[in-house]
HTML snippet that shows the backbone in 3Dmol.js (N, CA, C, O; Angstrom):
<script src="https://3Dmol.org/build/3Dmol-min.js"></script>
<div id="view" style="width:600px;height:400px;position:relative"></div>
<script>
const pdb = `
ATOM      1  N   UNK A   1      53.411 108.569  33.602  1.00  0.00           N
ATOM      2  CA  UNK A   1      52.385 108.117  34.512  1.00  0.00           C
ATOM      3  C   UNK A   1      53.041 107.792  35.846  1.00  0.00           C
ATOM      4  O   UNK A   1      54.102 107.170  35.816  1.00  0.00           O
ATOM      5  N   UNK A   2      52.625 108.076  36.769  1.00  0.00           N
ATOM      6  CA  UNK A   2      52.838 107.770  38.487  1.00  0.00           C
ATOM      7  C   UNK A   2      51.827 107.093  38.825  1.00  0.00           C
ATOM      8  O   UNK A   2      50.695 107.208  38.355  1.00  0.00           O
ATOM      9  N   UNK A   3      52.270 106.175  39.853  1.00  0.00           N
ATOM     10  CA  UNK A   3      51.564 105.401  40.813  1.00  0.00           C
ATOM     11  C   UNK A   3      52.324 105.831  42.233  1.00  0.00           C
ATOM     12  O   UNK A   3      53.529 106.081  42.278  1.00  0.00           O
ATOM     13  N   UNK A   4      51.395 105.881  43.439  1.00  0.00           N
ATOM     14  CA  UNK A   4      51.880 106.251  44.729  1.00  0.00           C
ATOM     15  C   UNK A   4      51.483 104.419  45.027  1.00  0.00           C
ATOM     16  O   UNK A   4      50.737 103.673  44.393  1.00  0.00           O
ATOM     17  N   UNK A   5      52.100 104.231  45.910  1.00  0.00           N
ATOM     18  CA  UNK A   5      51.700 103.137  46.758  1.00  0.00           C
ATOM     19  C   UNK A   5      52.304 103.405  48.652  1.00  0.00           C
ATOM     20  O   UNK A   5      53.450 103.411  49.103  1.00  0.00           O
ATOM     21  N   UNK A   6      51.409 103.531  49.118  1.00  0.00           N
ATOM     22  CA  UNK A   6      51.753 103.133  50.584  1.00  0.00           C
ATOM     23  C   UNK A   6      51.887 101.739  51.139  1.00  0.00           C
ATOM     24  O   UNK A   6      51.094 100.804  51.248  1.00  0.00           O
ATOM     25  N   UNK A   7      52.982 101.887  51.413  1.00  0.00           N
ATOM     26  CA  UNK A   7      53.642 100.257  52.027  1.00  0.00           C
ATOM     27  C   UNK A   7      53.924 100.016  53.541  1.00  0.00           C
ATOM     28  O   UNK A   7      54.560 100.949  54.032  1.00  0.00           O
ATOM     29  N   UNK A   8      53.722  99.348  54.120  1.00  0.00           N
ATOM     30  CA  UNK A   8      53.503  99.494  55.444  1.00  0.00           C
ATOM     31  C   UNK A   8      54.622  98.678  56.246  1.00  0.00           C
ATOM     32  O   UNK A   8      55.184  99.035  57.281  1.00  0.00           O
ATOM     33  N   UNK A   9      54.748  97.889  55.761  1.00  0.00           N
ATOM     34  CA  UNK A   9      56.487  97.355  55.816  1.00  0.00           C
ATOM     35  C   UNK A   9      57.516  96.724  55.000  1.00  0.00           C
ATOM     36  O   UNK A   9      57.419  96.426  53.810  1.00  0.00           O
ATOM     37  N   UNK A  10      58.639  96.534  55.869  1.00  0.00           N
ATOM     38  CA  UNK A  10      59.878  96.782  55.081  1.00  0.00           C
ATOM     39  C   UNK A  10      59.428  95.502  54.279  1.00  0.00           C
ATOM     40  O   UNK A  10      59.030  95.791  53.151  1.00  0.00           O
ATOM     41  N   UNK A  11      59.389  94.038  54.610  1.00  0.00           N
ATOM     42  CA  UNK A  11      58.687  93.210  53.520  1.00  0.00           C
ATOM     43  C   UNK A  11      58.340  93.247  52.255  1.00  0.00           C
ATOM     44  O   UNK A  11      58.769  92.676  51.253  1.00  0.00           O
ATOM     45  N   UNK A  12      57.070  94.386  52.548  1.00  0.00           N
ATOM     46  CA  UNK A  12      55.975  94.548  51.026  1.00  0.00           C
ATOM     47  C   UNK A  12      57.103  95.687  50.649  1.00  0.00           C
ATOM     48  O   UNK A  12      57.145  95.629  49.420  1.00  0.00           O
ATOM     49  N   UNK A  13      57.871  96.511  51.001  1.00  0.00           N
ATOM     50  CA  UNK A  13      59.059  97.621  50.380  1.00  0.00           C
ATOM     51  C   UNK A  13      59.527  96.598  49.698  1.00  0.00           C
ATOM     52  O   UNK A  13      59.056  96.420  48.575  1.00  0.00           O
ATOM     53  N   UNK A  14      60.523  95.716  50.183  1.00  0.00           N
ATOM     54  CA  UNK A  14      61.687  94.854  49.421  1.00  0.00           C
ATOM     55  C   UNK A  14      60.537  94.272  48.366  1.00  0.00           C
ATOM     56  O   UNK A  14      60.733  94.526  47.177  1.00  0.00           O
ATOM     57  N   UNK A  15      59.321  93.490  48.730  1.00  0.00           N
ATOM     58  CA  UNK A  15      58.893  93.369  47.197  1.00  0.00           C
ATOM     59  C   UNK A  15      58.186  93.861  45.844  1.00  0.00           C
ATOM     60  O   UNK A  15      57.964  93.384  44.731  1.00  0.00           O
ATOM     61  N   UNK A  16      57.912  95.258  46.632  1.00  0.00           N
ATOM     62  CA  UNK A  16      57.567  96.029  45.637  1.00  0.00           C
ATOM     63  C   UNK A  16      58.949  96.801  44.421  1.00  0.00           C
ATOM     64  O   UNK A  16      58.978  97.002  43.207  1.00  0.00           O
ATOM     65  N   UNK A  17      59.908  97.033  45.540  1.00  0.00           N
ATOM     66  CA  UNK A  17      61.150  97.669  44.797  1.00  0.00           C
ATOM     67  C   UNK A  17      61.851  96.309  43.819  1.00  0.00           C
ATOM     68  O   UNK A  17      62.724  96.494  42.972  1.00  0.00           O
ATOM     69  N   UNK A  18      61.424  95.338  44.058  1.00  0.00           N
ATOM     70  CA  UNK A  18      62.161  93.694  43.331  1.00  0.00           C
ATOM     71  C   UNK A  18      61.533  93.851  42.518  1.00  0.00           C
ATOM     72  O   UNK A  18      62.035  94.227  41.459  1.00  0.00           O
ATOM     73  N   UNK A  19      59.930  93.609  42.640  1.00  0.00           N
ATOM     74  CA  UNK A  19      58.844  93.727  41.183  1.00  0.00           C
ATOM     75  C   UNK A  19      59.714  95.140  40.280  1.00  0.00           C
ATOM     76  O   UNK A  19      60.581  94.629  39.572  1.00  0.00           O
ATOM     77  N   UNK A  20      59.712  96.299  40.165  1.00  0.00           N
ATOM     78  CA  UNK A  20      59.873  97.307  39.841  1.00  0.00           C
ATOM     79  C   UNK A  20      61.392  96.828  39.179  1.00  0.00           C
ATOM     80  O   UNK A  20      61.431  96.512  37.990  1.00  0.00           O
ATOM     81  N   UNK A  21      62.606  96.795  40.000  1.00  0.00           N
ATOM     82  CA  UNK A  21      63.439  96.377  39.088  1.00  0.00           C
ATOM     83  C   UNK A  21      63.318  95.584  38.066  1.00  0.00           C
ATOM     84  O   UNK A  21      63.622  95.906  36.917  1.00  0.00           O
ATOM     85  N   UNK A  22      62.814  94.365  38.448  1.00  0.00           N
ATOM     86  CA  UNK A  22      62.697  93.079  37.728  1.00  0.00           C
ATOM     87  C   UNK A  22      61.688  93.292  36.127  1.00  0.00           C
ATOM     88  O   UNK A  22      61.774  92.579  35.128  1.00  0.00           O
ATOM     89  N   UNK A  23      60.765  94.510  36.336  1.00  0.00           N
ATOM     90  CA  UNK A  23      60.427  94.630  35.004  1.00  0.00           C
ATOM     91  C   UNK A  23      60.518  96.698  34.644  1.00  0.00           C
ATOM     92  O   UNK A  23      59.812  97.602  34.196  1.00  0.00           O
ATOM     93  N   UNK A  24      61.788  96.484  35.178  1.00  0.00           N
ATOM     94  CA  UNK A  24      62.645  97.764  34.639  1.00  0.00           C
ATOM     95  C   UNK A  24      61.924  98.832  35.036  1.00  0.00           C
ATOM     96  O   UNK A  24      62.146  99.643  34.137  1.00  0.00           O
ATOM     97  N   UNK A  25      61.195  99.353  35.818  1.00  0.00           N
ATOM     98  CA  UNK A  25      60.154 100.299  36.226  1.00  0.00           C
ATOM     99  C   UNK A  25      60.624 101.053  37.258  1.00  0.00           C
ATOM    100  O   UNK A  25      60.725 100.537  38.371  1.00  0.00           O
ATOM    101  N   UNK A  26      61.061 102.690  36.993  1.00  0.00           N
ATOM    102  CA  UNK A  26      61.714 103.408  37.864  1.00  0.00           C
ATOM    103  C   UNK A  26      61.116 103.436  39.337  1.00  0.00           C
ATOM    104  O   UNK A  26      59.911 103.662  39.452  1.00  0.00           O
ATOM    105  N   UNK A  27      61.615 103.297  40.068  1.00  0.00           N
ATOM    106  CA  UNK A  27      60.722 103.610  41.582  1.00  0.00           C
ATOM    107  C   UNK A  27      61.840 104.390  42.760  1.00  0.00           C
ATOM    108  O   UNK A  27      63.001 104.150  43.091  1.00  0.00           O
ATOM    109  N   UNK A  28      60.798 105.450  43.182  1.00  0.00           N
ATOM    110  CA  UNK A  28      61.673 106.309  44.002  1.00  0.00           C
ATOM    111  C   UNK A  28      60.860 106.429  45.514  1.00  0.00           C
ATOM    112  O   UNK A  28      59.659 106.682  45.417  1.00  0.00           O
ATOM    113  N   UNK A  29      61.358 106.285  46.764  1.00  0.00           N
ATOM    114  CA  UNK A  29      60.937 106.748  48.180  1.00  0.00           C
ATOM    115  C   UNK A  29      60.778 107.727  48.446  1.00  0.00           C
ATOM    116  O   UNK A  29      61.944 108.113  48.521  1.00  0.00           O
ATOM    117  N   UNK A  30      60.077 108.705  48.724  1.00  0.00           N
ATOM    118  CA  UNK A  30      59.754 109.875  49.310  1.00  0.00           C
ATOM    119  C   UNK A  30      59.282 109.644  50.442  1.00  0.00           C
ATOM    120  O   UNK A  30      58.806 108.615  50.922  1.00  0.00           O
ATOM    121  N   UNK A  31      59.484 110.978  50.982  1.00  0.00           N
ATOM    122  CA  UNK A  31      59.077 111.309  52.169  1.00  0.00           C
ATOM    123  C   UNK A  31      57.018 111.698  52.518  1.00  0.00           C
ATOM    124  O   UNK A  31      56.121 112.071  51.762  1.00  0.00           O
ATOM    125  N   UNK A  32      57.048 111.398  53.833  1.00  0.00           N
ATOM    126  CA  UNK A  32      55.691 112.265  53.092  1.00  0.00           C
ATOM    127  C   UNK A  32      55.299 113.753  53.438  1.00  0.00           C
ATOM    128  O   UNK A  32      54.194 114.293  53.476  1.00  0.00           O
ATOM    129  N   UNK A  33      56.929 114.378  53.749  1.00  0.00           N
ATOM    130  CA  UNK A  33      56.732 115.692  53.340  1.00  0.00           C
ATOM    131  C   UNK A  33      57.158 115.796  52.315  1.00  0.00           C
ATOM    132  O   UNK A  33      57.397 116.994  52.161  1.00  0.00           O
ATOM    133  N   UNK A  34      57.474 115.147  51.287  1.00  0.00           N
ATOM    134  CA  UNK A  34      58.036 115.202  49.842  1.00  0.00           C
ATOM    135  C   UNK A  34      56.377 115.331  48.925  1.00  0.00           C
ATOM    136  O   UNK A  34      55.943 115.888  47.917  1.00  0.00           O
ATOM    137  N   UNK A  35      55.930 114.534  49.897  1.00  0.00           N
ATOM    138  CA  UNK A  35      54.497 114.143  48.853  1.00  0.00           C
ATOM    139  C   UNK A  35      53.618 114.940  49.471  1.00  0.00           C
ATOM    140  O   UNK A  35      52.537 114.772  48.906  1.00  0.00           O
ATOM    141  N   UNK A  36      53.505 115.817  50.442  1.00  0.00           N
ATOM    142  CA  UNK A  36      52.826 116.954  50.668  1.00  0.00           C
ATOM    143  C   UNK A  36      53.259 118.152  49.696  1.00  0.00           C
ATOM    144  O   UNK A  36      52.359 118.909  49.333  1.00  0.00           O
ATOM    145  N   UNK A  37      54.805 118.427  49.160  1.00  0.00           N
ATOM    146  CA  UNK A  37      54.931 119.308  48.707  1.00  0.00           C
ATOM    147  C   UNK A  37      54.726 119.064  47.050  1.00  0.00           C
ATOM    148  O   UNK A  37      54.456 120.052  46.368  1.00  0.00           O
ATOM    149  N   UNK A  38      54.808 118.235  46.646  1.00  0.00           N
ATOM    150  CA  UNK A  38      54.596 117.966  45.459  1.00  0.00           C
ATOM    151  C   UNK A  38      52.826 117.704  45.053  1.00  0.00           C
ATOM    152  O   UNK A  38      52.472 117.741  43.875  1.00  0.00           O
ATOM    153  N   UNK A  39      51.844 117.449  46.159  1.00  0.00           N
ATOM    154  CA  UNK A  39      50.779 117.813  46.160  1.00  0.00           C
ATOM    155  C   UNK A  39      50.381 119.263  46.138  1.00  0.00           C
ATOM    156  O   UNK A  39      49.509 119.767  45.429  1.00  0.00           O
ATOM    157  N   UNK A  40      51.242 119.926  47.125  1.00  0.00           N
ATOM    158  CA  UNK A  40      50.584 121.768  46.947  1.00  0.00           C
ATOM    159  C   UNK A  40      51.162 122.013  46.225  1.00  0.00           C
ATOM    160  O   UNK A  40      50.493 123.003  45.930  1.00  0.00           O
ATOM    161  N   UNK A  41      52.269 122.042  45.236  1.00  0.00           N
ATOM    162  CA  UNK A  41      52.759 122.532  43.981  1.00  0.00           C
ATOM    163  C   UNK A  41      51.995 121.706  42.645  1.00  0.00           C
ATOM    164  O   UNK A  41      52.429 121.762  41.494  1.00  0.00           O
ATOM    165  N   UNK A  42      50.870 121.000  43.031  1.00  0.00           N
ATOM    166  CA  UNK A  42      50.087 120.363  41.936  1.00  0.00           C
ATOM    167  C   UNK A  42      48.700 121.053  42.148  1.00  0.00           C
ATOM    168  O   UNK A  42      47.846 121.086  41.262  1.00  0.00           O
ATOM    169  N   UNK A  43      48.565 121.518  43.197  1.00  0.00           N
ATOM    170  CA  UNK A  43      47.341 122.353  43.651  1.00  0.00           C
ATOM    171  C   UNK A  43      47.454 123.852  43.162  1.00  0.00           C
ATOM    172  O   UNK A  43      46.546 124.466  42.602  1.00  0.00           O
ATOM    173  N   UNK A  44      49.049 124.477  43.542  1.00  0.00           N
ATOM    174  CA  UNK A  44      48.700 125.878  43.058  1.00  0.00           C
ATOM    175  C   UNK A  44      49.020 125.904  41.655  1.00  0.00           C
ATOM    176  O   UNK A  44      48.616 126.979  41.210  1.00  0.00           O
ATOM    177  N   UNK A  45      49.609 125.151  40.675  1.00  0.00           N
ATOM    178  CA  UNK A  45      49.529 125.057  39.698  1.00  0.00           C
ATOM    179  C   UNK A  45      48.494 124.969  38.525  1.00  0.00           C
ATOM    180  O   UNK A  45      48.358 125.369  37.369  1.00  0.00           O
ATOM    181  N   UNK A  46      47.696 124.056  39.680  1.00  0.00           N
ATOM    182  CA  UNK A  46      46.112 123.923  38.993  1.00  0.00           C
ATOM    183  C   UNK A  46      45.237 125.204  39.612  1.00  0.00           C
ATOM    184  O   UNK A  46      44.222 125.617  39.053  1.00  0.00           O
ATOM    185  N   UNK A  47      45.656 125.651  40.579  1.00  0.00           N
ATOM    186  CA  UNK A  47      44.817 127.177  40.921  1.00  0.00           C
ATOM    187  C   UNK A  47      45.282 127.823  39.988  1.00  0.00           C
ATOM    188  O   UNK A  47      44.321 128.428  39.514  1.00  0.00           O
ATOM    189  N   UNK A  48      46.229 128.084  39.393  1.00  0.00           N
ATOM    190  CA  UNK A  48      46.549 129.235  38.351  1.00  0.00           C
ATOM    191  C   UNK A  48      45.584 129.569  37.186  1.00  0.00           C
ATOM    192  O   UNK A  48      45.216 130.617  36.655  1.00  0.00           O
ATOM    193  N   UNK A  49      45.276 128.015  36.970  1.00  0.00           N
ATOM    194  CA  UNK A  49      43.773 127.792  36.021  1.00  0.00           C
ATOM    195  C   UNK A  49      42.557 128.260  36.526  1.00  0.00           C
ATOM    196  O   UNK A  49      41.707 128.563  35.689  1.00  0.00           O
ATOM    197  N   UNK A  50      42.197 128.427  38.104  1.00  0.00           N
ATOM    198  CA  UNK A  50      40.891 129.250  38.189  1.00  0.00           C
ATOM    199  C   UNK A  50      40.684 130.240  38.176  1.00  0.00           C
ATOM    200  O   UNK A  50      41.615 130.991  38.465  1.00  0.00           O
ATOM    201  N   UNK A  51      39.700 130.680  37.926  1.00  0.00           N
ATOM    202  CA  UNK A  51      39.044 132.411  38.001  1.00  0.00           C
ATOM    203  C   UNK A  51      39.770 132.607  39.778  1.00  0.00           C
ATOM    204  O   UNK A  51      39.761 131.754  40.666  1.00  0.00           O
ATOM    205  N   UNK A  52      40.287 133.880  39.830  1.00  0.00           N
ATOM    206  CA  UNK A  52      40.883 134.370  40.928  1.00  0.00           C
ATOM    207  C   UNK A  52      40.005 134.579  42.417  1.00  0.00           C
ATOM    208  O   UNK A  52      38.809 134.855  42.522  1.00  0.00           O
ATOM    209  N   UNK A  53      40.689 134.424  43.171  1.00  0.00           N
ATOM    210  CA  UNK A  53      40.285 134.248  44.476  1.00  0.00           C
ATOM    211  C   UNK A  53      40.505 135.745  45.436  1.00  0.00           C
ATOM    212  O   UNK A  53      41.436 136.502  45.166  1.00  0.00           O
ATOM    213  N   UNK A  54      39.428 136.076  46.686  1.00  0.00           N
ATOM    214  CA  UNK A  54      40.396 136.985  46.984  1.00  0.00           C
ATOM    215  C   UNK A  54      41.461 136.290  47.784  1.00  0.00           C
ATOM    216  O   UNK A  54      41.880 135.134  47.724  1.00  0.00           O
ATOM    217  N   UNK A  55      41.730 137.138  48.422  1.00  0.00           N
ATOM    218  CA  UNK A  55      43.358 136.734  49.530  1.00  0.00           C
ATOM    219  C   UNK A  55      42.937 135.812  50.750  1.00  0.00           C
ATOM    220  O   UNK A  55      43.562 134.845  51.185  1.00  0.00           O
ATOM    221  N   UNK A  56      41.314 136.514  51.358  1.00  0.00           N
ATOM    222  CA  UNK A  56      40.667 135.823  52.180  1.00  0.00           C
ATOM    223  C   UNK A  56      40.567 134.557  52.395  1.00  0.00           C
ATOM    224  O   UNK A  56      40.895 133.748  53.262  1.00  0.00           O
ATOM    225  N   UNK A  57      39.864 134.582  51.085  1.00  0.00           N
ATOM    226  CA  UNK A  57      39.239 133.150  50.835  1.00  0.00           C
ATOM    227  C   UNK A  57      40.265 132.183  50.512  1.00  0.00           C
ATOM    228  O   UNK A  57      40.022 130.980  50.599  1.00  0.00           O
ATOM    229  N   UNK A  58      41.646 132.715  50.064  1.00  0.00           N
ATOM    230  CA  UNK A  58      42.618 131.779  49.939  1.00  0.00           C
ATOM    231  C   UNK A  58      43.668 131.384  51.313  1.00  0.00           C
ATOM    232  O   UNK A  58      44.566 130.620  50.959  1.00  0.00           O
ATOM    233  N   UNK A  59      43.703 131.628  52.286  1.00  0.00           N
ATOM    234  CA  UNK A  59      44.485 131.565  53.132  1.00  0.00           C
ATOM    235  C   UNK A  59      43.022 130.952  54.205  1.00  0.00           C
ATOM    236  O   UNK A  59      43.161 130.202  55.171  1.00  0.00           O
ATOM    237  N   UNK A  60      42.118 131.333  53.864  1.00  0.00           N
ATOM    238  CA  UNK A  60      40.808 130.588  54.761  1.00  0.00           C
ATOM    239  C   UNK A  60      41.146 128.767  54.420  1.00  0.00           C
ATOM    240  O   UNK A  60      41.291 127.841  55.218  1.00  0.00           O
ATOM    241  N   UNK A  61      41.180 128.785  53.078  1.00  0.00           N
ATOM    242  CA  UNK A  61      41.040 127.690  52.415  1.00  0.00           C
ATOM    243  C   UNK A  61      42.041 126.678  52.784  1.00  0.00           C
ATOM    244  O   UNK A  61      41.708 125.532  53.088  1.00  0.00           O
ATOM    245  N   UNK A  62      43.515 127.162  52.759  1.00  0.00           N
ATOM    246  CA  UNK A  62      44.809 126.788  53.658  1.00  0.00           C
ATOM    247  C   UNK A  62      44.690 126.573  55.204  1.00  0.00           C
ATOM    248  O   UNK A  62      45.515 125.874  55.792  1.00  0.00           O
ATOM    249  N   UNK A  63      43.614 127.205  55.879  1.00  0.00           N
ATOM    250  CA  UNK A  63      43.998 126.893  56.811  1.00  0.00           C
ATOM    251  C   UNK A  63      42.963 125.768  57.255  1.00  0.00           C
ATOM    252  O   UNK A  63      43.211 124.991  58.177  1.00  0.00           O
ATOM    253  N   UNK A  64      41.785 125.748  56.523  1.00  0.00           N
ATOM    254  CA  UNK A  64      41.239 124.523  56.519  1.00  0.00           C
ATOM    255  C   UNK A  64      41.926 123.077  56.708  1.00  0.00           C
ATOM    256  O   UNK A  64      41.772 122.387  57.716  1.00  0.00           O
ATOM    257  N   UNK A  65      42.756 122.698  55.520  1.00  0.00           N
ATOM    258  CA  UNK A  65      43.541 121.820  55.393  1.00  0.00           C
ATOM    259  C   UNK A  65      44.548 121.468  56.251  1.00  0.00           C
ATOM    260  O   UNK A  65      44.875 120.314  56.526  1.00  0.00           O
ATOM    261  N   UNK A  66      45.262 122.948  56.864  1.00  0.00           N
ATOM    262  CA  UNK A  66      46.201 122.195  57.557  1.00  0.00           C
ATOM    263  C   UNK A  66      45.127 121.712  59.176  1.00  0.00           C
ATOM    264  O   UNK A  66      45.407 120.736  59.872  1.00  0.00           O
ATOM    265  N   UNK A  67      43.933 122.670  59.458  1.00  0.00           N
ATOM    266  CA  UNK A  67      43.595 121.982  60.744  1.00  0.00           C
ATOM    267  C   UNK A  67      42.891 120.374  60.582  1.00  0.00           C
ATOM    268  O   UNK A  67      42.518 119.724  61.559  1.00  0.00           O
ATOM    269  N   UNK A  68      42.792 119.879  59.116  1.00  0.00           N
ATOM    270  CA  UNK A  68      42.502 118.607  59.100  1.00  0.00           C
ATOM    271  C   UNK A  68      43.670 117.294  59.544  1.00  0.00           C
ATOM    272  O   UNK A  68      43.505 116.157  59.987  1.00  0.00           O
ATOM    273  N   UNK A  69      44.623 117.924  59.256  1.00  0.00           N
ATOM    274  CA  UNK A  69      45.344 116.982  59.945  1.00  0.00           C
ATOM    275  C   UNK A  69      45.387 116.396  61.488  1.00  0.00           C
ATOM    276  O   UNK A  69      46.190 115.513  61.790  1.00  0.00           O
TER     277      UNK A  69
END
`;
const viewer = $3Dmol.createViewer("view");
viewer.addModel(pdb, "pdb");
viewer.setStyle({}, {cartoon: {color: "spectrum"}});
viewer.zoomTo();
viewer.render();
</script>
């Protein structure tokens, strides 16, 4: 099981990583291009499971997302 948490400063960091040691609970920092890529490798993974797309509609769909940023 994963939990993400966004922490907004170094403060709530030092006491979230204390909690986590203190009851033995792995915790790792990423980036949040770490957690963009580990989101689209959870996305095309789970696309593999849908009925197929054409090419169109899949690179339409990509480019949606990135102009939301």
């Amino acid at each position: 099981m994963q939990l993400l948490i966004d922490i907004r400063t170094k403060k709530d960091k030092k006491l979230f990583i204390d909690l986590a040691n203190r009851l033995d609970i792995k915790s790792a920092e990423i980036s949040v291009e770490d957690f963009e890529d580990i989101a689209l490798a959870h996305a095309i993974k789970n696309g593999l499971k849908s009925p197929k797309i054409d090419k169109e509609t899949f690179i339409n769909s990509l480019q949606k997302r990135i102009n939301k940023k």
